[in-house]
C-alpha positions as CSV (number, residue, x, y, z in Angstrom):
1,X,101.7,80.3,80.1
2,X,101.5,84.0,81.2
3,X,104.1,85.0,83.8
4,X,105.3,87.9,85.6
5,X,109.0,88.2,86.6
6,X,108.9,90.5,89.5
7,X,113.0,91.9,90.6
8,X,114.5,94.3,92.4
9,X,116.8,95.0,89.5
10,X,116.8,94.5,85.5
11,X,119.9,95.3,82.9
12,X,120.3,97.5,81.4
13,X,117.7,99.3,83.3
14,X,119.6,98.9,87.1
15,X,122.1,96.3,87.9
16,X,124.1,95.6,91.2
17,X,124.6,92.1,90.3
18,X,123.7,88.8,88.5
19,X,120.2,89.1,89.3
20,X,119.9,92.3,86.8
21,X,121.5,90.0,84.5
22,X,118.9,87.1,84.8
23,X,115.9,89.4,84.7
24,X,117.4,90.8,81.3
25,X,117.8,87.2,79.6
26,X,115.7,84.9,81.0
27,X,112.1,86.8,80.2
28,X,113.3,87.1,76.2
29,X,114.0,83.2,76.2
30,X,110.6,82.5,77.6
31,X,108.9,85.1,75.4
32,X,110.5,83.0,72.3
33,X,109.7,79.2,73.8
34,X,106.1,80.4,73.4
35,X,105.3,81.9,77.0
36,X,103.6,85.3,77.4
37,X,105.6,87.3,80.2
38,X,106.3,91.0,81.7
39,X,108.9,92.3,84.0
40,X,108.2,94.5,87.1
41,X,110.6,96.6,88.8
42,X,111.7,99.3,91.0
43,X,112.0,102.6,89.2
44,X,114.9,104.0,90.7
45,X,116.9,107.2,89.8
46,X,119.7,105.2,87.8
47,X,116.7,104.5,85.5
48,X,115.2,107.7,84.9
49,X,118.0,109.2,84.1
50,X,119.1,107.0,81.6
51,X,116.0,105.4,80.2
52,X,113.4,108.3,80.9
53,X,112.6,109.1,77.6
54,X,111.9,105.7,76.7
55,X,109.0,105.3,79.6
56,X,105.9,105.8,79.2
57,X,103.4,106.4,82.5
58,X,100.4,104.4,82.5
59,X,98.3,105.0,85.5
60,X,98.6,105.9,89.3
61,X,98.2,103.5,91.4
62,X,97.3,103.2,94.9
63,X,99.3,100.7,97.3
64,X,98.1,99.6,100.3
65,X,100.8,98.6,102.9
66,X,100.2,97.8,106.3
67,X,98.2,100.8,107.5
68,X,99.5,102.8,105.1
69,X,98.3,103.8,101.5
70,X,100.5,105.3,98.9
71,X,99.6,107.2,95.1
72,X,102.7,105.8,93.1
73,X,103.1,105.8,89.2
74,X,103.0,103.0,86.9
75,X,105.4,103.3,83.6
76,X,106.4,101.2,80.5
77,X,109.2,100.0,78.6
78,X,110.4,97.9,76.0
79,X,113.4,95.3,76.6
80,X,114.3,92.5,74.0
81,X,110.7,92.3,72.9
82,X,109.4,92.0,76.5
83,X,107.3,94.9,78.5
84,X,109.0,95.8,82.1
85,X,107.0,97.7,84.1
86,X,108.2,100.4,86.6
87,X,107.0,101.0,90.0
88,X,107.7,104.7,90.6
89,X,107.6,106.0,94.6
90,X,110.3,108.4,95.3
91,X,110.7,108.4,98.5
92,X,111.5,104.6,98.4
93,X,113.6,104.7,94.9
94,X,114.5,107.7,93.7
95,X,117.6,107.2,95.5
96,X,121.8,107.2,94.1
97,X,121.7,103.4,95.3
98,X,119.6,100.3,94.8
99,X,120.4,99.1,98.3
100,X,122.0,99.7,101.3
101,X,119.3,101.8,103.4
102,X,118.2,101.8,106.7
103,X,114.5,101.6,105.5
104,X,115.4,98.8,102.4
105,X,112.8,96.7,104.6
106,X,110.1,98.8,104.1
107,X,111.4,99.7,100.6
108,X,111.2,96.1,98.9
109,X,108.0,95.2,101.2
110,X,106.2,98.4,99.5
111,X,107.4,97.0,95.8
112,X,106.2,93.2,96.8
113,X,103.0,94.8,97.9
114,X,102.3,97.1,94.4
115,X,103.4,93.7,92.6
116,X,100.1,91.8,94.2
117,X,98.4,95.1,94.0
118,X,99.2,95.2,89.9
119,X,98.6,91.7,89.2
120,X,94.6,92.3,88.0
121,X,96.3,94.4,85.6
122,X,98.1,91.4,83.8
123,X,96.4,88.1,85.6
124,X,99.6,86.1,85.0
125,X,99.3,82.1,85.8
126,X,102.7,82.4,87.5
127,X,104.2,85.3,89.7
128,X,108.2,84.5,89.5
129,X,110.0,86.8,92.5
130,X,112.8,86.6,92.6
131,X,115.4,87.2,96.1
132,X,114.6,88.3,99.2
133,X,113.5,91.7,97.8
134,X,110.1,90.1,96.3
135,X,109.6,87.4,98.8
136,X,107.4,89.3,100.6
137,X,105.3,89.3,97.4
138,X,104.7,85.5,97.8
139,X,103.4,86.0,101.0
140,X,100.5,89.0,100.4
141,X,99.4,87.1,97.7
142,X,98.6,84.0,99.6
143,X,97.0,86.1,102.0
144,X,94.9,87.8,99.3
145,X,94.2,84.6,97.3
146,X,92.0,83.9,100.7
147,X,89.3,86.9,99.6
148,X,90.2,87.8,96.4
149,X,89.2,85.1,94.1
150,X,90.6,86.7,91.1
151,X,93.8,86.5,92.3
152,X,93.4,82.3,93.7
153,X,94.4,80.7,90.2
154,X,98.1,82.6,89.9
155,X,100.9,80.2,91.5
156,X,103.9,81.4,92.5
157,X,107.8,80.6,91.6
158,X,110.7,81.9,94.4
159,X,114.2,82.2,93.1
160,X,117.2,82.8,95.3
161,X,120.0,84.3,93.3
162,X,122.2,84.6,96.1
163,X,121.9,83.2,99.5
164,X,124.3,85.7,101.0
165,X,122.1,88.5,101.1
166,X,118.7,87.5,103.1
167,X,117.6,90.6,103.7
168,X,117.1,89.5,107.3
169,X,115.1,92.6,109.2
170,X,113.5,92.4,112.8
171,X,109.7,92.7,114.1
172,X,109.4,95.8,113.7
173,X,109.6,96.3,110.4
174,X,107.3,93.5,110.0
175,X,104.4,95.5,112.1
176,X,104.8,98.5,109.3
177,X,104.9,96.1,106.8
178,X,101.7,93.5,107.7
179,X,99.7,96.4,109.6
């Protein structure tokens, strides 16, 4: 099986908590019970400066968000045998913190939205998001499965880490993030 593990965070690239710690173990044991499977991420500032040699840009993507279109970058990396990909914007991540902004709304909805965006890049049979960070990611792709019928054979896996953050935002944020 081919899947893509979409989070917010992966050690020892960023990590706020367990859910860094998941993404860091869980692909490698797949990877070795037979599966095929990549990583997507934020690329934040904790990572460039720490990892930045070891990335390698790929392309430059365009992400389409609402009404709103943005260039970002695209890098590479190597973790225990398994490729994580970076999604690079830096006015969403190139920040000291992974969380904690007044915009993290529009933030994570913008890295759910590149995740669909990037999957004809890797085709995966599952997309595995993971918190509320990548939920939004579930939802854009069922909406694209309806006209995209590349995308209509990839399934979907949602894991909550941690009940206690929702990531619970009002309509507004939901007009700049649905268009």
């Amino acid at each position: 099986m081919k899947i893509l593990f979409a989070s917010s965070e992966c050690a020892p690239f960023s990590k706020s908590g367990g859910l860094a710690d998941v993404a860091y173990s869980l692909p490698p044991a797949l990877k070795a019970a037979g599966h095929a499977i990549d990583v997507v991420t934020p690329l934040y500032q904790c990572v460039r400066e720490r990892f930045g040699e070891a990335l390698v840009k790929v392309g430059n993507p365009t992400v389409y968000l609402g009404q709103t279109s943005y260039s970002c970058g695209l890098y590479r990396a190597e973790s225990c045998g398994v490729t994580v990909w970076f999604v690079e914007y830096n006015a969403f991540f190139d920040r000291p913190k992974l969380y904690g902004y007044d915009d993290d709304a529009l933030r994570f909805a913008f890295f759910s939205r590149a995740v669909v965006d990037l999957l004809p890049r890797f085709l995966p049979d599952i997309l595995h998001c993971n918190d509320w960070e990548t939920a939004a990611a579930v939802i854009y792709l069922k909406n694209d499965q309806a006209w995209r019928a590349d995308l209509r054979g990839v399934k979907t896996v949602y894991t909550i880490h941690n009940i206690a953050y929702q990531g619970q935002y009002g309509a507004n944020e939901l007009k700049d993030t649905f268009g």
